[in-house]
TIKEMAR-241302 format. One record per residue (C-alpha): y, z, x. Coordinates in steps of 0.1 Angstrom, whole numbers, plus 2048, in hexadecimal, padded with zeros to 3 digits. Example, Ala and Ser with C-alpha at 12.3 -4.5 7.8 and 13.67 -1.06 7.14 Angstrom:
2
north / up / east
7D3 / 84E / 87B
7F5 / 847 / 889
END
This chain:
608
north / up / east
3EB / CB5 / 4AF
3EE / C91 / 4B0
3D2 / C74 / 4B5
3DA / C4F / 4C3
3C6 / C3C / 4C6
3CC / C1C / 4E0
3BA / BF5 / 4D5
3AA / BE2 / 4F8
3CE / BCD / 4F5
3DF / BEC / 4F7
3D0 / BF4 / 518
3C6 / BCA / 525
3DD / BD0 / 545
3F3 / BE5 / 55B
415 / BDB / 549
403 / BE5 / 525
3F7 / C05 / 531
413 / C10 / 53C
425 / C0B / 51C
409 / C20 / 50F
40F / C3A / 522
432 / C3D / 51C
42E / C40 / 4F7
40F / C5E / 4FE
430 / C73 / 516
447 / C6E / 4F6
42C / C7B / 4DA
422 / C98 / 4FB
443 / CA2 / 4FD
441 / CAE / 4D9
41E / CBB / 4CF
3F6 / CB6 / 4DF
3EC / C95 / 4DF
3C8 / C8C / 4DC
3C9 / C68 / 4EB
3AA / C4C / 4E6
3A7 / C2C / 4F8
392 / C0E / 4F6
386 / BFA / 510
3A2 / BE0 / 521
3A3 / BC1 / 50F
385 / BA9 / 515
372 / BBE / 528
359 / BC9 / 50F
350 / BA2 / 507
34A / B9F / 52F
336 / BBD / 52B
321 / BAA / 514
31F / B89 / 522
310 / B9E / 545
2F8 / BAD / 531
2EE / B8C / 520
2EB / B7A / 543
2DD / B98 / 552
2BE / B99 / 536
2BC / B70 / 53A
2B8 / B75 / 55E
2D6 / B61 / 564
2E5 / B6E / 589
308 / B68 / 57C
308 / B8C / 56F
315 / B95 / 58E
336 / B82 / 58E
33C / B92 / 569
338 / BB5 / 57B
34F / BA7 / 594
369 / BA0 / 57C
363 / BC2 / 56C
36A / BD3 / 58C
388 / BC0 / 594
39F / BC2 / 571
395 / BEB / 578
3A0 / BEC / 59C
3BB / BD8 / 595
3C9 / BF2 / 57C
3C6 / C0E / 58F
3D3 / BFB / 5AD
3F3 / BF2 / 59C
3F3 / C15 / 586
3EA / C33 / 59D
401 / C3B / 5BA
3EE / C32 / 5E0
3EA / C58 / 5E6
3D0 / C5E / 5C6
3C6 / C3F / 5CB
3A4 / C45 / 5DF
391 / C5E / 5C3
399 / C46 / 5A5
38C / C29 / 5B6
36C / C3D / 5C0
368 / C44 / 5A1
36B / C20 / 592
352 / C13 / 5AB
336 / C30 / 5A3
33A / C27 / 584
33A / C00 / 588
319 / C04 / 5A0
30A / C1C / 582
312 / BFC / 56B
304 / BE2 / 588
2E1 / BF6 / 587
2DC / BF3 / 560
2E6 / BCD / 560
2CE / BCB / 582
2B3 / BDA / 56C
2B9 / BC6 / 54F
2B8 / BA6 / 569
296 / BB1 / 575
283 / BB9 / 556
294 / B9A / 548
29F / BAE / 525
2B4 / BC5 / 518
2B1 / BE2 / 4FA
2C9 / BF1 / 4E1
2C8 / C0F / 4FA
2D2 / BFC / 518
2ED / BEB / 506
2FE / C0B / 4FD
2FF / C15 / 522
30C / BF3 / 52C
329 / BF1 / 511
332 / C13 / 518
341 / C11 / 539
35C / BF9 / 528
36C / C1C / 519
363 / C32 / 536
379 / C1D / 550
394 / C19 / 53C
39B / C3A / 52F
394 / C46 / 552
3AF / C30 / 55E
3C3 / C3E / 543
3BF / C60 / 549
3C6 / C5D / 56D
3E1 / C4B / 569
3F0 / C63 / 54E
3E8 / C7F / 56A
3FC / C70 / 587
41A / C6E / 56F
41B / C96 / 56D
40B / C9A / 54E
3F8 / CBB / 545
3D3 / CA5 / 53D
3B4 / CA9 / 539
399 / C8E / 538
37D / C8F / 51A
358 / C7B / 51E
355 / C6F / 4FC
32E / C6D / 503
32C / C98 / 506
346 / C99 / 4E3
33E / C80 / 4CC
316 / C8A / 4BF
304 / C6E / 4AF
2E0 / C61 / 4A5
2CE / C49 / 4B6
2D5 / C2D / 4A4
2DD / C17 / 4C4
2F5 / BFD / 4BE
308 / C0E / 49B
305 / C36 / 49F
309 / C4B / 482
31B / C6B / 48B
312 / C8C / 487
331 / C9A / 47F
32B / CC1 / 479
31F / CC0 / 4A2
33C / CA8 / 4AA
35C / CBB / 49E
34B / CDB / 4AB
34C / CCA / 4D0
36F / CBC / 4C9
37D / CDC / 4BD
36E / CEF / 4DD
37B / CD2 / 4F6
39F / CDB / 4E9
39A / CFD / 4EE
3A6 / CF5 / 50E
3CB / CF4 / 506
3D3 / CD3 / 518
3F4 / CC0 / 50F
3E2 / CA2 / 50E
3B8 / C98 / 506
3AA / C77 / 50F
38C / C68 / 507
379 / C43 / 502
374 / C39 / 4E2
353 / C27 / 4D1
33F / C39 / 4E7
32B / C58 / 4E1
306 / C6A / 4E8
2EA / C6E / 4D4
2D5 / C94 / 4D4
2C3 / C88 / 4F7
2E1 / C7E / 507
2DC / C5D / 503
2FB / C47 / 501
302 / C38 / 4DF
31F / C20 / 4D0
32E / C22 / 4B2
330 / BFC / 4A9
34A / BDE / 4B4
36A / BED / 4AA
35D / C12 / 4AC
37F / C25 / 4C0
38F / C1F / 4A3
374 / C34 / 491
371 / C53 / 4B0
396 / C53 / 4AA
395 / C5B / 48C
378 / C72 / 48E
389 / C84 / 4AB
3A9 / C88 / 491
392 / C95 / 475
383 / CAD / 48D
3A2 / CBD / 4A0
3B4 / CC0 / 47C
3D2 / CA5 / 486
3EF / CA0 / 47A
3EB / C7D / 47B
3D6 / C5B / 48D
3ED / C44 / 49C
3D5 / C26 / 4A2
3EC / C12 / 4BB
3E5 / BEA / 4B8
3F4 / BCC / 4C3
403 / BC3 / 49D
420 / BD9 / 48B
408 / BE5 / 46F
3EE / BD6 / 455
402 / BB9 / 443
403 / BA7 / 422
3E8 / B8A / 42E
3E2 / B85 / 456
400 / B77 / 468
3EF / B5A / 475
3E6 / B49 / 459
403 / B50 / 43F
422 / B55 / 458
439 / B65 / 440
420 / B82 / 43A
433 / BA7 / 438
426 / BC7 / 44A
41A / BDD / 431
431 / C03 / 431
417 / C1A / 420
3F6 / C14 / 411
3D7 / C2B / 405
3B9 / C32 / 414
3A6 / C21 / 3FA
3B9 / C02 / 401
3BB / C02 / 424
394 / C02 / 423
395 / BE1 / 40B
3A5 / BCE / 423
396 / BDA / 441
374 / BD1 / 431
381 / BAE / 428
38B / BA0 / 449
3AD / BB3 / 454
3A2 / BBB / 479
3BF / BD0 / 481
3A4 / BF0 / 476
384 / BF6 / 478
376 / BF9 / 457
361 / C1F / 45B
383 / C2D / 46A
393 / C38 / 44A
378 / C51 / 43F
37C / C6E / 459
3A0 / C71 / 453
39F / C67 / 42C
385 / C87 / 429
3A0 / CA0 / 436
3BB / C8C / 430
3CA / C86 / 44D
3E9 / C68 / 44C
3DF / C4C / 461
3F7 / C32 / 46F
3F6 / C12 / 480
40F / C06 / 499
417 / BF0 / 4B0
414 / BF8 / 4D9
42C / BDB / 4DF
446 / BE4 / 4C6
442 / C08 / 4C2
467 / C0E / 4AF
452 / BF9 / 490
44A / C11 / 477
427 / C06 / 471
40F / C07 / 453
40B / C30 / 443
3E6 / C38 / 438
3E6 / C53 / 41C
3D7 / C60 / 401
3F9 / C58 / 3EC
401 / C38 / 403
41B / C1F / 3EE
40E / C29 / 3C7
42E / C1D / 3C0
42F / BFE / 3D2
422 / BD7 / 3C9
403 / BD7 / 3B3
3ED / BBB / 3D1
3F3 / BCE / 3ED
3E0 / BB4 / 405
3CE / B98 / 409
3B1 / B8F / 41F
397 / B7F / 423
371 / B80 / 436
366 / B5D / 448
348 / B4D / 454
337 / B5B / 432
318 / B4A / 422
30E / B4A / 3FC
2E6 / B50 / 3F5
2DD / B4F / 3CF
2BB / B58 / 3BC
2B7 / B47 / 39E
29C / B39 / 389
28F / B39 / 35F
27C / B55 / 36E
295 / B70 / 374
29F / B75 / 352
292 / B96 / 344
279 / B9D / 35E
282 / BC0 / 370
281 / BC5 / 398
28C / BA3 / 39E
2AC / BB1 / 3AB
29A / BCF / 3BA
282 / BB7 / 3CE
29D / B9E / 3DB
2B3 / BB8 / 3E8
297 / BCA / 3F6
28F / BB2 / 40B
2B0 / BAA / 419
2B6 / BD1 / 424
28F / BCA / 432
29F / BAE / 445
2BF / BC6 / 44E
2D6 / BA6 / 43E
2F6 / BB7 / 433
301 / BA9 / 40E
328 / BAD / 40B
32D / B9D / 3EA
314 / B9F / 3C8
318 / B8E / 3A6
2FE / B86 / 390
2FF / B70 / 36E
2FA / B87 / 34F
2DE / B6D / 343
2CE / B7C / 35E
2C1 / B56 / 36B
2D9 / B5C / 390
2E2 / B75 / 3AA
2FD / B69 / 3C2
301 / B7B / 3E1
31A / B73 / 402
30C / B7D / 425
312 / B75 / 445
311 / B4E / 451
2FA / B5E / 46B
2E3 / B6F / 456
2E3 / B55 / 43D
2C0 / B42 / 448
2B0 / B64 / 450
2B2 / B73 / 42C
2A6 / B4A / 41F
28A / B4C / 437
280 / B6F / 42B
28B / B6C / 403
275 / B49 / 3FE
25C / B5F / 40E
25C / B7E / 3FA
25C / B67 / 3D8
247 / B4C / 3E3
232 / B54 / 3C7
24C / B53 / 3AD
258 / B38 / 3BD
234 / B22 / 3BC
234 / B2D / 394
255 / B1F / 38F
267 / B3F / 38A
27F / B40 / 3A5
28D / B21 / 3B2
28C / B1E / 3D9
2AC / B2B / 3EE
2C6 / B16 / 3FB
2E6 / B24 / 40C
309 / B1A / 40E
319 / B18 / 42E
33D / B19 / 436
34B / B33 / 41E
360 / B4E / 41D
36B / B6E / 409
38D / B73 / 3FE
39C / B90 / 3EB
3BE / BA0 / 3DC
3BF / BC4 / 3E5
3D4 / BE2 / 3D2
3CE / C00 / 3BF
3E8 / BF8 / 3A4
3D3 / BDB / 39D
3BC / BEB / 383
3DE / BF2 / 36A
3E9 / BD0 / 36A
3DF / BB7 / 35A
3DA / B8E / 35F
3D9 / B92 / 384
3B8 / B83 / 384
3C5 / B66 / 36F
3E2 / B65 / 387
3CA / B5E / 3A4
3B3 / B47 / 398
3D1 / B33 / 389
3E2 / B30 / 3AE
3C4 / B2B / 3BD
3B3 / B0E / 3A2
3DD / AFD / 3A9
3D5 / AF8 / 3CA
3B4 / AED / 3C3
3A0 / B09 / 3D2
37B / B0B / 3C4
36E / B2D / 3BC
34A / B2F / 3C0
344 / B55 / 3BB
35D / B74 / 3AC
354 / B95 / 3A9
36D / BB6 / 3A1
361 / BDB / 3B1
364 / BF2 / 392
37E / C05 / 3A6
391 / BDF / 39C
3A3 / BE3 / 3BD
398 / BBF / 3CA
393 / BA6 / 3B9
377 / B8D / 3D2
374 / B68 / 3D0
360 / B55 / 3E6
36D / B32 / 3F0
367 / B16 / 40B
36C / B23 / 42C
389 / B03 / 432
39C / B0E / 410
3A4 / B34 / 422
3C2 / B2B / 431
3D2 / B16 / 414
3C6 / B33 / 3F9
3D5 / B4D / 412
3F5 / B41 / 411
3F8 / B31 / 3E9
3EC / B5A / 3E2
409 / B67 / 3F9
421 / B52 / 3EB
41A / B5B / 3C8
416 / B83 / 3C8
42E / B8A / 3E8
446 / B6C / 3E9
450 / B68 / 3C5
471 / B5C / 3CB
467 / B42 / 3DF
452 / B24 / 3DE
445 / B0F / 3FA
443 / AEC / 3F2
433 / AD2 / 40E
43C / AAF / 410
425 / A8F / 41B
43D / A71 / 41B
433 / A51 / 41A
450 / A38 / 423
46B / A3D / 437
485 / A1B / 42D
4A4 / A1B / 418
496 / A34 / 400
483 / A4A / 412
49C / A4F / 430
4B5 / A5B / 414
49E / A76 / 407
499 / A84 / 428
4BD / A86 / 42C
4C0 / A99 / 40D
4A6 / AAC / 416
4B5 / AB4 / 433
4D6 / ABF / 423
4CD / AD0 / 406
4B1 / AE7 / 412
4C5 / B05 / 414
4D1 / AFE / 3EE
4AC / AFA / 3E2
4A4 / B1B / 3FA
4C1 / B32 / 3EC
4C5 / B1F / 3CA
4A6 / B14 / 3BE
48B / B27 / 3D5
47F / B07 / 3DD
472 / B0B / 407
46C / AE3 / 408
45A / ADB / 429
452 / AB4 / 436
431 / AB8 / 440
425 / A94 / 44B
437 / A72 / 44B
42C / A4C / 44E
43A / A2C / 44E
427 / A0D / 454
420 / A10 / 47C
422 / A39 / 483
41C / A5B / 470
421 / A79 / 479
418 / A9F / 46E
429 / AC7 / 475
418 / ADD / 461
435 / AF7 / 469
44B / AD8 / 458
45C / ABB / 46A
47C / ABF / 476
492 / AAA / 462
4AC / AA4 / 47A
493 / A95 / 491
47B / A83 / 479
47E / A5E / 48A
47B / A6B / 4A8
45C / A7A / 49C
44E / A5E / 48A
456 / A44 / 4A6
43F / A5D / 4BC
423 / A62 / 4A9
405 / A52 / 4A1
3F3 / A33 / 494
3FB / A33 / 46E
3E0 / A2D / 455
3DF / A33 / 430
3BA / A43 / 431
3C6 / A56 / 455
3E5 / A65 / 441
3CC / A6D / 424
3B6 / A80 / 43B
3D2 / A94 / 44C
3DF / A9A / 42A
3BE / AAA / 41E
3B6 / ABA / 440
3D5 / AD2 / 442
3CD / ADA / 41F
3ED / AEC / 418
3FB / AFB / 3F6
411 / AEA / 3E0
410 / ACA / 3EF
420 / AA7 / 3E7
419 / A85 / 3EC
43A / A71 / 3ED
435 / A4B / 3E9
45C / A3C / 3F7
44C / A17 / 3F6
442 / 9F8 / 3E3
420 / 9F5 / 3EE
400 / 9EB / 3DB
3EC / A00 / 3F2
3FC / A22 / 3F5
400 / A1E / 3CC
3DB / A1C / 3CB
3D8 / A3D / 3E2
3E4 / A50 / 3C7
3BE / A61 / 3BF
3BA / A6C / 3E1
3D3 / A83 / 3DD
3CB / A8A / 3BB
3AE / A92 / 3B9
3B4 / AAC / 3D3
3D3 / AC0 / 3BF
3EB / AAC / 3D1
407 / AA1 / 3BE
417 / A80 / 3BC
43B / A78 / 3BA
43E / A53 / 3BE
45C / A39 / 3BA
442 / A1C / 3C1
443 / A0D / 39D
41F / 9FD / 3A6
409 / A16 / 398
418 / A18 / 378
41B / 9F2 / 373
3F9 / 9F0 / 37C
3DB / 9F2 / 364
3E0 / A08 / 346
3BB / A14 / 351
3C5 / A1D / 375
3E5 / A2C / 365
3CF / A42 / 34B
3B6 / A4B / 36E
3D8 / A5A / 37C
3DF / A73 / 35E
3BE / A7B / 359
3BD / A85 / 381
3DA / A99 / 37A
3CA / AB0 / 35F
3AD / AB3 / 36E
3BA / AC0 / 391
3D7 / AD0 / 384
3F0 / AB7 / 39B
40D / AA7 / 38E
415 / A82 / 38E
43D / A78 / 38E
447 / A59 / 38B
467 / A3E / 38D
462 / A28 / 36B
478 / A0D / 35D
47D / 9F3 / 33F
END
């Protein structure tokens, strides 16, 4: 027996499923295939924007339904042959009307509840694995269709089920008593003990996949995606990121935790408890091999695994002279944050005991102020515990591996790349597993930190270095030429990748974060913008990529007197402007001292 499990971009249109349903005849052929879907792409956010307009008593509910009805019809309208046609079609519309009343009720009462919300986001599942099944049937194959709301018991925790998974593999095991070639069901959906339907969270197929695998004993979950596999850091911030061949359990639940979206984080446990091998692939490209999920996955591969990250994260600390000693001040503050159901996903405290330090949720972040300066307004009013204050716009990043915890200096290693490129680190903290090591940052260092990490644990023989010229005369058109003809000598030589970022001279600038092409740069130039010294400054520091260097190709007072801009943010300088040195021995002195202090170098043409 076999589970696959199918993503909402695996099933978004007619051309998609098909592909999906010719990789379900080629596993068929071989063994019984347990297949789950989830719903076609988008439609579970229009599923909740209708019942958000619906509850508002905004009338435009009705032309989300409308769309609903159509991307379904259209499928089975471009799928199912005109003779089956008619009883498919029935069927979507009974359902569709059966959605149409709940959103009318919600309209009318001008609310909704946890309970209503299950019902409504169900139907998102339902039609397309419906649609699936029926178009799997007109192909010939020996199917039968599951309703994941009789299978998968729960409790009635609306919103986030818990399953009851004694009661759930006994129904799964009895459904496939049937014999079928081929079982197909929703996913994320499921029924509490009154029949009531219940979700299993954003994300949740992933999780009845895997619960359908544990139950029916599989051989293995194939969880079918639009991307070849978990990778090294997400493709679309560092592009030179590697799929990842094999990885544990353990691991593959650190980096779904920390941000990589290609798994829902709870869908690991079900298999991990009977083993089972799980393996993501990719729809599109199914000839990719995909990333193995075992209990042995890669032990003798690299020691960081991954690298990932959490956004839109928020740091709350407790601290006060008032803390120190005193039990149940730990007690107390987390007490009230579960009270106030506020998730914490990172904790560090000082061992003077004066400061806890926890990262939630952006959203939650005024909530659990609000409800903390509450609880200790006492303390607070005494002087004990100083009064809240969040800080917005961070993130969490972390190296994943389970080799990690024999190695040593890989903390040092990280902190080093990261303090290089002038990344602050407001928070660490290490599991006692010490397979992640977490540091939160600035939410608009992620991308810079991403890719300096990547580059030093997976691209070792390579360096990326990124150019901002300044100066594009005599002197600086001749470094671009040699630029241009030696970059496969500093590639395959020297591991040097050396990118021109920006360029100015004294009328344009211009800026490719993917790096200018050099063969083309005054065509470029002459096309872009309005150049400014503070303008180019500001792009400079907005890209905020790694290894980055200022190059000064002029003679000017000005740009010379840029030099702490860049500086000061772990940019280095390489300058033949002899200004800057021939300036004030003070000035010179600021320059060195901006150098150490923000770990940037500052090169420079001298003479006698």
């Amino acid at each position: 027996m076999l589970v696959l499990k199918f993503g909402g971009s695996s099933v978004a249109h007619e051309s998609a499923i098909r592909q999906v349903a010719q990789i379900i005849q080629s596993y068929a052929q071989k063994e019984r295939v347990t297949v789950v879907v989830s719903a076609m792409g988008g439609i579970t956010d229009l599923l909740v924007n209708a019942l958000n307009s619906a509850s508002n008593r905004e009338a435009t509910y009705q032309t989300l339904i409308n769309e609903i009805e159509k991307t379904h019809l259209d499928a089975v309208k471009s799928l199912i042959p005109v003779s089956i046609q008619s009883g498919v079609i029935s069927r979507m519309k009974q359902s569709v009307n059966q959605l149409d009343a709940l959103l009318e009720g919600a309209y009318l009462i001008g609310e909704t509840t946890p309970r209503l919300s299950d019902q409504v986001l169900a139907y998102g599942e339902l039609l397309s694995s419906e649609i699936m099944a029926a178009y799997l049937q007109s192909l010939g194959i020996d199917l039968t269709y599951w309703d994941a709301r009789l299978l998968i018991r729960t409790n009635s925790q609306h919103g986030k089920a818990q399953v009851d998974t004694a009661t759930t593999y006994s129904a799964l095991q009895q459904a496939a008593a049937s014999g079928h070639q081929v079982q197909i069901m929703g996913g994320f959906i499921g029924s509490d003990a009154s029949g009531h339907t219940t979700t299993l969270g954003r994300g949740g197929s992933d999780y009845s996949a895997s619960l359908a695998a544990a139950g029916l004993s599989a051989r293995e979950l194939l969880i079918y995606t639009d991307v070849s596999g978990m990778f090294t850091a997400h493709p679309q911030w560092v592009k030179s990121a590697k799929p990842i061949e094999e990885i544990s359990y353990e691991e593959a639940m650190e980096l779904s935790h920390f941000g990589a979206k290609v798994l829902y984080p709870p869908t690991i446990q079900p298999a991990m408890a009977d083993g089972i091998p799980l393996r993501i692939k990719n729809t599109f490209a199914p000839e990719d091999p995909g990333t193995l999920i075992s209990a042995t996955g890669g032990k003798k591969q690299k020691t960081v695994r991954g690298i990932s990250h959490i956004p839109n994260m928020a740091l709350v600390s407790l601290e006060g002279p008032g803390m120190v000693g005193i039990p149940g001040i730990s007690q107390k503050f987390f007490s009230v944050l579960s009270q106030a159901q506020i998730n914490v996903v990172l904790i560090t405290q000082a061992s003077s005991e004066h400061s806890i330090t926890i990262a939630i949720a952006s959203v939650d972040a005024q909530k659990a102020v609000d409800v903390v300066n509450e609880a200790f307004s006492y303390e607070r009013k005494q002087g004990m515990i100083n009064k809240l204050i969040p800080e917005m716009d961070m993130a969490i990043l972390a190296l994943v591996g389970d080799q990690m915890r024999s190695h040593q200096g890989l903390s040092g290693k990280m902190f080093q790349t990261l303090g290089r490129n002038n990344v602050n680190i407001r928070v660490i903290a290490q599991g006692s597993s010490e397979r992640n090591i977490s540091a939160v940052i600035a939410e608009k260092d992620v991308p810079k930190a991403i890719n300096a990490l990547h580059e030093t644990f997976f691209e070792a023989q390579t360096k990326q270095i990124n150019l901002f010229i300044m100066g594009v005369g005599t002197v600086g058109s001749q470094l671009l030429a040699q630029l241009e003809s030696q970059s496969d000598y500093l590639q395959n030589h020297l591991q040097l990748q050396v990118r021109v970022v920006g360029m100015a001279n004294s009328k344009t600038m211009c800026f490719d974060e993917s790096g200018i092409e050099l063969s083309q740069w005054a065509n470029l130039l002459a096309g872009g913008t309005v150049s400014s010294l503070d303008g180019f400054a500001q792009e400079v520091k907005r890209l905020n990529l790694r290894n980055s260097i200022f190059v000064d190709n002029t003679a000017n007072a000005e740009v010379a007197n840029s030099y702490p801009t860049y500086l000061s943010n772990s940019i280095s300088v390489v300058t033949c402007n002899k200004i800057a040195c021939s300036a004030s021995f003070d000035y010179y002195l600021q320059l060195q001292e901006l150098c150490g202090k923000y770990q940037a170098s500052f090169l420079y043409e001298t003479n006698v």
